[in-house]
VOLO-546709 format. One record per atom (N, C-alpha, C): x, y, z. Coordinates in steps of 0.02 Angstrom, whole numbers, padded with zeros to 5 digits, always signed. Layout:
BEGIN
XYZ...
***
This chain:
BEGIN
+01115-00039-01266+01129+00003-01207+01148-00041-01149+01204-00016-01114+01228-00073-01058+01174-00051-00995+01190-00102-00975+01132-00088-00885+01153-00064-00844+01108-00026-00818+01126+00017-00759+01124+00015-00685+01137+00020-00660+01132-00002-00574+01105+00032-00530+01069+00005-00495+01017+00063-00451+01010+00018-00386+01011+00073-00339+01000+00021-00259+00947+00053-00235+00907+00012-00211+00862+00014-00168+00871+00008-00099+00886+00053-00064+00915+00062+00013+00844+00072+00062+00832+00017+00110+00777-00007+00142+00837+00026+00209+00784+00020+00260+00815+00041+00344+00775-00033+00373+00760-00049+00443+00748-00102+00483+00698-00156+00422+00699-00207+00414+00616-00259+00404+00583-00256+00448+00520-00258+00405+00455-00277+00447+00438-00342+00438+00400-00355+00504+00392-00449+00501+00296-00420+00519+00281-00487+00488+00306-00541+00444+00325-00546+00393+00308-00479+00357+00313-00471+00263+00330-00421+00272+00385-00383+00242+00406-00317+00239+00362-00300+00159+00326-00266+00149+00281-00239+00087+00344-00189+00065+00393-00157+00084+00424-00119+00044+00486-00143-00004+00489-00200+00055+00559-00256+00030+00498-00270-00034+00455-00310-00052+00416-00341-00097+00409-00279-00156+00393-00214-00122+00389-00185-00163+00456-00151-00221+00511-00162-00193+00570-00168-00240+00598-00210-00265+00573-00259-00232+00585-00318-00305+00532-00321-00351+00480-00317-00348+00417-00288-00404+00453-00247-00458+00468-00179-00418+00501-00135-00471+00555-00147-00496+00610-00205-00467+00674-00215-00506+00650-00252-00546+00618-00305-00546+00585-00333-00598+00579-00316-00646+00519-00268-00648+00471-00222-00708+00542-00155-00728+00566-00133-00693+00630-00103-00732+00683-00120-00747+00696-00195-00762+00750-00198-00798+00741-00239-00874+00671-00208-00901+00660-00194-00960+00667-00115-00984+00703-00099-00937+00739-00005-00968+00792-00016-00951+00828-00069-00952+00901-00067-00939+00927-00052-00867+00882-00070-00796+00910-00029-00754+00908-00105-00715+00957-00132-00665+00989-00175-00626+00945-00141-00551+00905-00166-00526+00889-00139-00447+00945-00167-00378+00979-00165-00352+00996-00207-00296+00967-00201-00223+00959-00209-00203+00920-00197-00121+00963-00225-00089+00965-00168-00035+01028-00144+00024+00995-00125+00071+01002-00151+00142+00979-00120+00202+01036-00077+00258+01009-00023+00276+01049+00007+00336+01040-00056+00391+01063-00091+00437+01051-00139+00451+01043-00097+00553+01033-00037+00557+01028+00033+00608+01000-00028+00703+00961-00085+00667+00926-00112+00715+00949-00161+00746+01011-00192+00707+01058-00245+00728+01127-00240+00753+01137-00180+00703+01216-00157+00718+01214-00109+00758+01175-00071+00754+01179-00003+00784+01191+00053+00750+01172+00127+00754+01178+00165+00680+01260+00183+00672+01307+00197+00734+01373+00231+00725+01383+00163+00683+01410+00083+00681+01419+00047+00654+01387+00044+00568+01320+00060+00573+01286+00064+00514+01289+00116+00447+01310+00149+00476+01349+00226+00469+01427+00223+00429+01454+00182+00476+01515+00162+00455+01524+00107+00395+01477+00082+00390+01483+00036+00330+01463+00076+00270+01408+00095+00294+01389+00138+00221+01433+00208+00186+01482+00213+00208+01528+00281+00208+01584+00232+00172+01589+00163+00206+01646+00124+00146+01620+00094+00105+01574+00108+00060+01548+00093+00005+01540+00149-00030+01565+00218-00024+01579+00266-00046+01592+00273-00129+01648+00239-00128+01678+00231-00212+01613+00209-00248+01575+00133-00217+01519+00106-00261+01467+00141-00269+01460+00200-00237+01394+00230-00258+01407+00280-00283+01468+00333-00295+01463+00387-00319+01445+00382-00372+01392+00441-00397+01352+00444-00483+01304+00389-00490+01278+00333-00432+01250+00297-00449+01174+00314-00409+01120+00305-00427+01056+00303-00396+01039+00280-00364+01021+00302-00300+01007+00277-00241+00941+00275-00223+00891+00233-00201+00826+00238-00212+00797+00234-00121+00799+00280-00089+00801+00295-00035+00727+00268+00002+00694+00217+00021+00628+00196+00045+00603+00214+00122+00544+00272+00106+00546+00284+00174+00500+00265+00225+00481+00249+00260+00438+00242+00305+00473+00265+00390+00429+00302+00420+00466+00312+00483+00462+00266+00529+00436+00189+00542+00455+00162+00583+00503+00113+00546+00542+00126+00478+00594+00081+00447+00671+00116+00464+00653+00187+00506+00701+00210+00514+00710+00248+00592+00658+00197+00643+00664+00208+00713+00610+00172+00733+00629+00142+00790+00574+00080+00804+00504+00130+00854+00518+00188+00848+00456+00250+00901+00423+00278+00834+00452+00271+00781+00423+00322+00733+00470+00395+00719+00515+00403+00762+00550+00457+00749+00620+00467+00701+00605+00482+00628+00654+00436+00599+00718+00490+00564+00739+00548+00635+00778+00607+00614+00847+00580+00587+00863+00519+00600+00943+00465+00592+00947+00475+00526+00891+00437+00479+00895+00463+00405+00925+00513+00367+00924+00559+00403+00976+00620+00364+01054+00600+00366+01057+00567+00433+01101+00549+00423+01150+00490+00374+01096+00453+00367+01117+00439+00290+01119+00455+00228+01076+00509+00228+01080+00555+00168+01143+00605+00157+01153+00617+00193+01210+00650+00239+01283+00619+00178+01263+00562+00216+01329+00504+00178+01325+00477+00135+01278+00465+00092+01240+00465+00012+01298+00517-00017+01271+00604+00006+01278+00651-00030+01356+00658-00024+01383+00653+00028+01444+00654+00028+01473+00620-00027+01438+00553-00026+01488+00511-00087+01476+00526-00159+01441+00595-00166+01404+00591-00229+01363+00549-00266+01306+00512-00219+01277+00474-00241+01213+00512-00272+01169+00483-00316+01125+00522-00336+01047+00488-00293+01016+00541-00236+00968+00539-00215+00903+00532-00234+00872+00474-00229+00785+00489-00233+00766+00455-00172+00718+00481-00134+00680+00458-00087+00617+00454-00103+00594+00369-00099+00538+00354-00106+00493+00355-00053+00429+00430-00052+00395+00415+00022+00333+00358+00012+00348+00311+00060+00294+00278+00065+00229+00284+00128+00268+00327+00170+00217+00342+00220+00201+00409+00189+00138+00436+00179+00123+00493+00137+00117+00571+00180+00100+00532+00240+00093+00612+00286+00104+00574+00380+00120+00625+00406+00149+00581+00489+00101+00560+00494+00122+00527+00547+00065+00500+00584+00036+00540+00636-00036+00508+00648-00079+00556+00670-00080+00537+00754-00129+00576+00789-00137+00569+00868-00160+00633+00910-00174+00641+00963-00169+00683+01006-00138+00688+01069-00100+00644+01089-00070+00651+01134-00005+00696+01127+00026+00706+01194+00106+00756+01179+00164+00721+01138+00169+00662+01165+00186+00598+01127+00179+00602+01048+00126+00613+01042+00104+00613+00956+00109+00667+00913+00107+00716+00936+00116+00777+00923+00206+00796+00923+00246+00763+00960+00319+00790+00957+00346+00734+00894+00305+00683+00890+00324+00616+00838+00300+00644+00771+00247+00688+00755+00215+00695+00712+00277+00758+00687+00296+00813+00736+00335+00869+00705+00402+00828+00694+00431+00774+00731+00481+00756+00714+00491+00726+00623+00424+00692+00613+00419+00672+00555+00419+00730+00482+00405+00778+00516+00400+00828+00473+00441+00844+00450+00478+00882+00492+00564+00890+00502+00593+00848+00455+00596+00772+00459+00627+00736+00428+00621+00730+00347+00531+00733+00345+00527+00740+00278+00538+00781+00244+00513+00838+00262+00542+00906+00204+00600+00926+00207+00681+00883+00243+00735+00904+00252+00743+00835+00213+00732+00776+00196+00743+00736+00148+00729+00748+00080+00668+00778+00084+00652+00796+00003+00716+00860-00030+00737+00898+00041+00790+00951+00008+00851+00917+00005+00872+00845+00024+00926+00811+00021+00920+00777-00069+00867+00770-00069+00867+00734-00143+00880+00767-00200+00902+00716-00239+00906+00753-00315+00805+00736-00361+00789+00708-00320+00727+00680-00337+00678+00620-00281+00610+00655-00289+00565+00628-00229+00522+00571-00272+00486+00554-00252+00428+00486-00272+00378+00502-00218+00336+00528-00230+00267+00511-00202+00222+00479-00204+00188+00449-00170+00132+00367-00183+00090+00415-00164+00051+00468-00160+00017+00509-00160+00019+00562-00190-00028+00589-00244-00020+00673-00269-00004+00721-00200+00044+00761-00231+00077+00813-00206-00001+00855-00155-00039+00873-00202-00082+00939-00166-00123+00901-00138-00128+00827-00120-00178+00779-00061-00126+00790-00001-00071+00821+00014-00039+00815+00066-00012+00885+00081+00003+00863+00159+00002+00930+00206+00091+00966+00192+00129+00916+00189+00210+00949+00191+00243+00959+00146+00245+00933+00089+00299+00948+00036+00298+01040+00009+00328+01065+00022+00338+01116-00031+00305+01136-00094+00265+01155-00119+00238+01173-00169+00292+01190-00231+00339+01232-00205+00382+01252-00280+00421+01178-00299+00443+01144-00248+00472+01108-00259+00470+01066-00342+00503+01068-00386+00504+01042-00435+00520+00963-00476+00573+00964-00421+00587+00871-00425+00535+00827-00393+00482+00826-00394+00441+00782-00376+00403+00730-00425+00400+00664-00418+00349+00631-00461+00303+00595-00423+00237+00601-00441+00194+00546-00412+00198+00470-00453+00201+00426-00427+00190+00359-00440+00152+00324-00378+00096+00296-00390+00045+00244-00362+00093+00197-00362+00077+00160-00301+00094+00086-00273+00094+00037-00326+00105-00008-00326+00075-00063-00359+00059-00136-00321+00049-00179-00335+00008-00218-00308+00071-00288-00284+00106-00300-00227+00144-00350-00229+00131-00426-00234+00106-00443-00307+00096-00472-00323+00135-00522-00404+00137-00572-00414+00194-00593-00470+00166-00576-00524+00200-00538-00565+00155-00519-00624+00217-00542-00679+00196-00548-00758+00095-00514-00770+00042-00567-00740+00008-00520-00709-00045-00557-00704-00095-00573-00735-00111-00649-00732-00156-00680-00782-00229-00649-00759-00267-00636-00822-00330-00601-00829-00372-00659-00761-00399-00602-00710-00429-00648-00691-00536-00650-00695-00573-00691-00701-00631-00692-00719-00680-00702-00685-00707-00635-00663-00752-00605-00632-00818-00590-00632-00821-00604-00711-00898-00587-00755-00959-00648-00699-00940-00675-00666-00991-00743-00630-00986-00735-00569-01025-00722-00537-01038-00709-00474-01020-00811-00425-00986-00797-00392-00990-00867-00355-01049-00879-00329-01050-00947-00304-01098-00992-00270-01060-01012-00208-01075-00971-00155-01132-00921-00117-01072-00854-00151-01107-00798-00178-01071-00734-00168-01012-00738-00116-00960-00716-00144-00875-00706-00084-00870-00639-00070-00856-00626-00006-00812-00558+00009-00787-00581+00015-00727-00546-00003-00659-00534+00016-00624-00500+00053-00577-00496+00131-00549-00446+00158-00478-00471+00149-00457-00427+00135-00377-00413+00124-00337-00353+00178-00322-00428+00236-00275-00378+00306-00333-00324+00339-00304-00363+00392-00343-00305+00452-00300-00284+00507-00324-00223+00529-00259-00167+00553-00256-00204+00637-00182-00209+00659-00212-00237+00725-00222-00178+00772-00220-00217+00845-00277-00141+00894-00335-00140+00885-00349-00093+00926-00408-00064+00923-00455-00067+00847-00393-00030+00811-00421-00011+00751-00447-00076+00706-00405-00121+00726-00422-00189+00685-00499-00208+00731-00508-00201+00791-00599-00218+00835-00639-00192+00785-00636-00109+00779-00670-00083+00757-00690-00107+00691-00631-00124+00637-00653-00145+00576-00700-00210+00582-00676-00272+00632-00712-00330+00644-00776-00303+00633-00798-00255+00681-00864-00236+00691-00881-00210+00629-00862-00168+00585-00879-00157+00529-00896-00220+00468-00843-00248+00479-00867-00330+00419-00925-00355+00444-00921-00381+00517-00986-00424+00542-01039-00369+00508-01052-00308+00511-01120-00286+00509-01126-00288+00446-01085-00273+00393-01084-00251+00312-01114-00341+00291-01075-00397+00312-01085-00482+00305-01160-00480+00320-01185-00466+00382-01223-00468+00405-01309-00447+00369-01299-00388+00357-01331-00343+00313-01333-00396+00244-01286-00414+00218-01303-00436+00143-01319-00517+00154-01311-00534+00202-01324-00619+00204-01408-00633+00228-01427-00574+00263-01524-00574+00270-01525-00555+00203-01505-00510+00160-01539-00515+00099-01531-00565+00046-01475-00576+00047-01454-00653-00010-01459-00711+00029-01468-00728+00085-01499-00797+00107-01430-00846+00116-01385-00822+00076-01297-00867+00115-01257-00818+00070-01188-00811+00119-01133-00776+00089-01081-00839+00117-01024-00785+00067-00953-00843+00107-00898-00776+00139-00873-00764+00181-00830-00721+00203-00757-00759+00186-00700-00715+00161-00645-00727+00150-00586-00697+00167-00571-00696+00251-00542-00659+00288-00460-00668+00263-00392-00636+00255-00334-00676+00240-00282-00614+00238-00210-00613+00261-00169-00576+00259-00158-00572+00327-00105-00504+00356-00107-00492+00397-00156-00480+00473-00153-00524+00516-00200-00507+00567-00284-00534+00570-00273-00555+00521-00355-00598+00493-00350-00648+00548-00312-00689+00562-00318-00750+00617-00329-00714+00697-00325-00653+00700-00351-00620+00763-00417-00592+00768-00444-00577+00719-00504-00564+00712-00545-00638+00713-00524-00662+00700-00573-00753+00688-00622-00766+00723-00603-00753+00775-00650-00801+00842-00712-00749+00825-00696-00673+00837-00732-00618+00848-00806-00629+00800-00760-00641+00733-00803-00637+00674-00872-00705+00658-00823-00761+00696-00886-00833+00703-00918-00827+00745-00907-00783+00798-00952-00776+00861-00990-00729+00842-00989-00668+00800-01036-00621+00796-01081-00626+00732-01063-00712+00674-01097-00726+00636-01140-00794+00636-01131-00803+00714-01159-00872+00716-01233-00894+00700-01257-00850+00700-01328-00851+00682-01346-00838+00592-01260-00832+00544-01297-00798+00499-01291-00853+00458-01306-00868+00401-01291-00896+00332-01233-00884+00311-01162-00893+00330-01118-00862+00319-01047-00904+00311-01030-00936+00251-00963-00968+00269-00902-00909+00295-00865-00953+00334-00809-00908+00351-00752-00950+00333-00694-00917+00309-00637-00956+00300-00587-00897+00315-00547-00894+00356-00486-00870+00369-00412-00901+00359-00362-00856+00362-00308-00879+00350-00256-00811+00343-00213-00829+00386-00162-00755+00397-00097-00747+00345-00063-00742+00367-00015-00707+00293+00009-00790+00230-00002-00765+00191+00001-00833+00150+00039-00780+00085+00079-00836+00056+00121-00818-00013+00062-00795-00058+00110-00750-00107+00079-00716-00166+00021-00760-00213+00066-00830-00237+00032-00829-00261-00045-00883-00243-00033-00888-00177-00119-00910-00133-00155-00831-00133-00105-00794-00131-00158-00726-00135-00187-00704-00192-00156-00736-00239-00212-00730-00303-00238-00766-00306-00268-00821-00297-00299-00874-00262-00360-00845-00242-00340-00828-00181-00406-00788-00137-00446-00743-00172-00419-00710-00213-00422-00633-00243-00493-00682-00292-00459-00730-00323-00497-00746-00400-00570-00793-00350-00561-00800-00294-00630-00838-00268-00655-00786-00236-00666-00718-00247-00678-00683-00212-00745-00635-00261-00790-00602-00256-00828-00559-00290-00811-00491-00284-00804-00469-00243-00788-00393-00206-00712-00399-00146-00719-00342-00131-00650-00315-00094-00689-00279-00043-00698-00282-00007-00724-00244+00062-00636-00216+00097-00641-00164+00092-00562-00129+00114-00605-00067+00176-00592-00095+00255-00599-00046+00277-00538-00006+00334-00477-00041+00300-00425+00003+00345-00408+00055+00345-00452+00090+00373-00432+00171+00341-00475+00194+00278-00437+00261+00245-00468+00288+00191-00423+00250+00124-00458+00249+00064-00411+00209+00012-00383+00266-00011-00314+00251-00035-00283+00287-00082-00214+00253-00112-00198+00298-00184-00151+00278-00213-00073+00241-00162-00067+00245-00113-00027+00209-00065-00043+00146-00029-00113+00116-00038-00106+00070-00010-00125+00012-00044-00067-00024-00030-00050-00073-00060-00112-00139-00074-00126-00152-00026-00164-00212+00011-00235-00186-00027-00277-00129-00055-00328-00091-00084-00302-00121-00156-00261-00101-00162-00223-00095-00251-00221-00151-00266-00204-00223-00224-00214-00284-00242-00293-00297-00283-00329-00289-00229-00400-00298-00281-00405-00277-00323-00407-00209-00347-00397-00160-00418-00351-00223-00461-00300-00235-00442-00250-00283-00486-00280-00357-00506-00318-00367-00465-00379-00424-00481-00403-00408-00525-00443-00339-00530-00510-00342-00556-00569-00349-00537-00562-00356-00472-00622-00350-00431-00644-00274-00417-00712-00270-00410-00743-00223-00380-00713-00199-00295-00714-00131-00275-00692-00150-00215-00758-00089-00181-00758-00100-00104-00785-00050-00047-00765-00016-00031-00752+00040-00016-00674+00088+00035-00708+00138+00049-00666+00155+00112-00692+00227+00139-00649+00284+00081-00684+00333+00120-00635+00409+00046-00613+00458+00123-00569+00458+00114-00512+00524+00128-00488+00570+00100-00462+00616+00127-00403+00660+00126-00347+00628+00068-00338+00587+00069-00300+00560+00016-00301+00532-00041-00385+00500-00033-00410+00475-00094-00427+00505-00169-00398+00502-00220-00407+00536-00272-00384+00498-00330-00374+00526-00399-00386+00484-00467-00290+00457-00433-00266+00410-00461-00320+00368-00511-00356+00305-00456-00333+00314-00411-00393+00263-00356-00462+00304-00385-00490+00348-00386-00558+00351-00420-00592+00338-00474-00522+00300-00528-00555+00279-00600-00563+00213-00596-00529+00203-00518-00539+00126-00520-00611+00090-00522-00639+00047-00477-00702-00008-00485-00694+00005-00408-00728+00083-00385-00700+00071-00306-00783+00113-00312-00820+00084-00254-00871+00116-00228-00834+00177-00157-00855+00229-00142-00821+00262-00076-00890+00272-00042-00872+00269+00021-00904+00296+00068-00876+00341+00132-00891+00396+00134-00870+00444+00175-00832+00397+00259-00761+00422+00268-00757+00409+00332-00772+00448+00391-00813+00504+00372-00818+00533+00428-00898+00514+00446-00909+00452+00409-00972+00426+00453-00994+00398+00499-01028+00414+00566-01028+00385+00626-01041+00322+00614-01014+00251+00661-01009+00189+00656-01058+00145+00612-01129+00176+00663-01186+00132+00623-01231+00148+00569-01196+00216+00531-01234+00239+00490-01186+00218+00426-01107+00198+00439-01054+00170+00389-01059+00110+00389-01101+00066+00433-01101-00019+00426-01166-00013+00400-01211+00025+00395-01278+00039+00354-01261+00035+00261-01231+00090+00264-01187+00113+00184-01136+00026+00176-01096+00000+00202-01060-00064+00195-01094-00098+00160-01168-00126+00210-01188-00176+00187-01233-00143+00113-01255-00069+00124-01287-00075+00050-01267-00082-00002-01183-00058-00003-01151-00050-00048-01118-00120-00080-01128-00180-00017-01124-00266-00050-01173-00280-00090-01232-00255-00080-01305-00283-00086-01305-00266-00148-01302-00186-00172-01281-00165-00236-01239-00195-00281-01170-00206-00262-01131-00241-00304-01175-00321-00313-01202-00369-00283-01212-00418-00305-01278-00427-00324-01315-00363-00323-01395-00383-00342-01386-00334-00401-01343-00288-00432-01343-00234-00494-01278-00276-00544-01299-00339-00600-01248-00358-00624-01219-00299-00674-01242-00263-00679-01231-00227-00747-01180-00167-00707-01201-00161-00658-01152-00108-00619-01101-00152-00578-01092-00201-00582-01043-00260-00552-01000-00244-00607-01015-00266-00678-00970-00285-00724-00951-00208-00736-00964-00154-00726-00953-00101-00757-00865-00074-00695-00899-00100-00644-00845-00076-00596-00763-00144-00587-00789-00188-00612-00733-00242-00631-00683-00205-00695-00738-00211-00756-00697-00152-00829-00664-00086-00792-00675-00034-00736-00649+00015-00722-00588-00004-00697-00571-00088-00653-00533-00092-00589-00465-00098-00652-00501-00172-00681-00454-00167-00756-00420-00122-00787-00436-00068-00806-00435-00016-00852-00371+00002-00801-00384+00037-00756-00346+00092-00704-00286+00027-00661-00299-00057-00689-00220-00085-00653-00188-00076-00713-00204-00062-00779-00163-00086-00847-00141-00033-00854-00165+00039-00824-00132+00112-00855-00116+00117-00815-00133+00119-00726-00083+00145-00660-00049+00129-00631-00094+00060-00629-00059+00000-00552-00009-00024-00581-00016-00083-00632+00028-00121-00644+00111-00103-00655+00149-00158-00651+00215-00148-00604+00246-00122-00691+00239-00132-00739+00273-00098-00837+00250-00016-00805+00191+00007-00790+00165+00067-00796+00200+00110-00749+00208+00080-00694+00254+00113-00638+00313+00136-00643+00363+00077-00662+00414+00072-00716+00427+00114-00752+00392+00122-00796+00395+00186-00857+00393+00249-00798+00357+00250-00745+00357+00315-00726+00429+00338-00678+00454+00276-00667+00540+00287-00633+00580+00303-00703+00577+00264-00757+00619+00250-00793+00640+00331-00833+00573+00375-00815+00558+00461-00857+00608+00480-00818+00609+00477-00757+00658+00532-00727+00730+00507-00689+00733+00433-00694+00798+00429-00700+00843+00407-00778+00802+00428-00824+00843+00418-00912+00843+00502-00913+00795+00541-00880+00818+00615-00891+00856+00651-00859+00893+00616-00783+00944+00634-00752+01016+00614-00782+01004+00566-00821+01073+00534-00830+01139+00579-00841
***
């Protein structure tokens, strides 16, 4: 069978690491053992400007008609406010050329807020999405359909596919069965803002909590925004038994690195779910992980090796649950190893970048 050609059409990069750019070369990778060629193409909307951006993509017309277009969405990849109504307009010019549409959502539902501000950004996003999903010949969801507020119910072209982990695969088995000397957490990226204080405050107390009971830990801060939290985190553990080692965005494969000196996954950005990436890394380890549960959280993030704890728990009653839920993982080996075999199980059938693959490869070999 000859190979097929498929583009992956990105809008602005994100710095320092664009995770969506990473995340299509993952999948060109892992699908072109089904015969399919990925290329990645950006609207370039942020440099050129969109009438210019617009114009290029309308003379590439001939090259895309009948060909698959793999549409990646996020709304600040397609307006630097979050308002990302321009997009149609490339869909617009997709469809014109007879290109064949899928839009991959990676942001799963708007973004949230209360201000007027947030509220006209949030309907704008709406707008955009459920008038993209009617532009497509086919959607991708990184979230099940009925965990979210907008898509259409009848809608029929829909597939869910989970994230996968941007990481170089296959990945070599990594070995977990041995607890390090001192016990490791692991944090993987912390949100900046506010929201990133708040989590600080959440690690120090969860660290905190398990290092009076085990007598020394090692903290293993790394990814995005970890070098801003630093100071916060040695100053509010100076009294504990506690190595600290930080280090901010570092290549893939130092991040498996980190991952394999690590015992657990403490993930508190938010609620976990099948969309986030930086969660799904640990699962792809094999590590046990911590996470709050949401609105979004559901199988197969729940077959994983994931302990949840409610986010709608007030501050100090969720850094209470944190630290018990470390204490548990490293003082219950039998429930350690049981939640490592789950993380395993659910990267080899969900996560991993073959399994994902197969789940593009169903519905673009049944469009053909």
């Amino acid at each position: 069978m000859s190979e097929r050609h498929v583009i992956a059409l990105l809008g602005r990069r994100d710095e320092p690491t664009d995770a969506v750019e990473e995340y299509c070369r993952c999948l060109g990778q892992a699908l072109a053992t089904h015969n399919f060629q990925v290329d990645i193409r950006r609207v370039p909307w942020n440099e050129r400007g969109w009438a210019s951006s617009l114009d290029a993509l309308r003379l590439q017309a001939e090259a895309l008609r009948g060909r698959w277009i793999l549409v990646q969405y996020t709304a600040l990849a397609w307006s630097a406010r979050g308002f990302p109504h321009r997009l149609l307009h490339v869909l617009r010019v997709l469809r014109k050329a007879d290109a064949r549409i899928a839009v991959v959502f990676h942001d799963a539902e708007p973004f949230g807020g209360t201000r007027l501000i947030d509220r006209l950004r949030r309907a704008a996003q709406v707008h955009t999405m459920r008038n993209a999903l009617d532009f497509s010949d086919h959607a991708v969801l990184t979230v099940p359909p009925e965990r979210l507020s907008w898509p259409d119910a009848r809608s029929q072209h829909l597939t869910f596919i989970p994230v996968g982990a941007n990481l170089p695969f296959p990945l070599e088995p990594q070995q977990h069965e041995l607890l390090h000397t001192p016990p490791t957490i692991g944090v993987f990226s912390i949100t900046g803002g506010a929201a990133g204080d708040r989590e600080t405050r959440d690690i120090v107390a969860a660290v905190r909590f398990a290092s009076q009971k085990l007598g020394k830990a090692r903290l293993l801060v790394f990814g995005r925004h970890a070098e801003t939290c630093e100071q916060a985190l040695r100053e509010a553990l100076l009294d504990c038994p506690v190595e600290i080692d930080v280090c901010g965005v570092i290549a893939a494969g130092e991040l498996i690195h980190r991952f394999a000196a690590s015992d657990v996954l403490l993930f508190v950005r938010g609620a976990i779910s099948s969309r986030r990436g930086s969660a799904i890394a640990g699962i792809a380890c094999g590590l046990p992980v911590i996470a709050l549960q949401g609105k979004e959280t559901a199988s197969p993030i729940t077959d994983a090796g994931v302990i949840l704890l409610s986010e709608d728990f007030d501050e100090a009653t969720l850094q209470s649950k944190l630290g018990e839920a470390l204490m548990r993982v490293f003082s219950d080996n039998e429930f350690r190893l049981k939640l490592i075999q789950r993380s395993r199980a659910a990267q080899k059938t969900y996560f991993s970048w073959p399994a994902i693959a197969a789940r593009y490869a169903e519905f673009l070999d049944a469009n053909e």
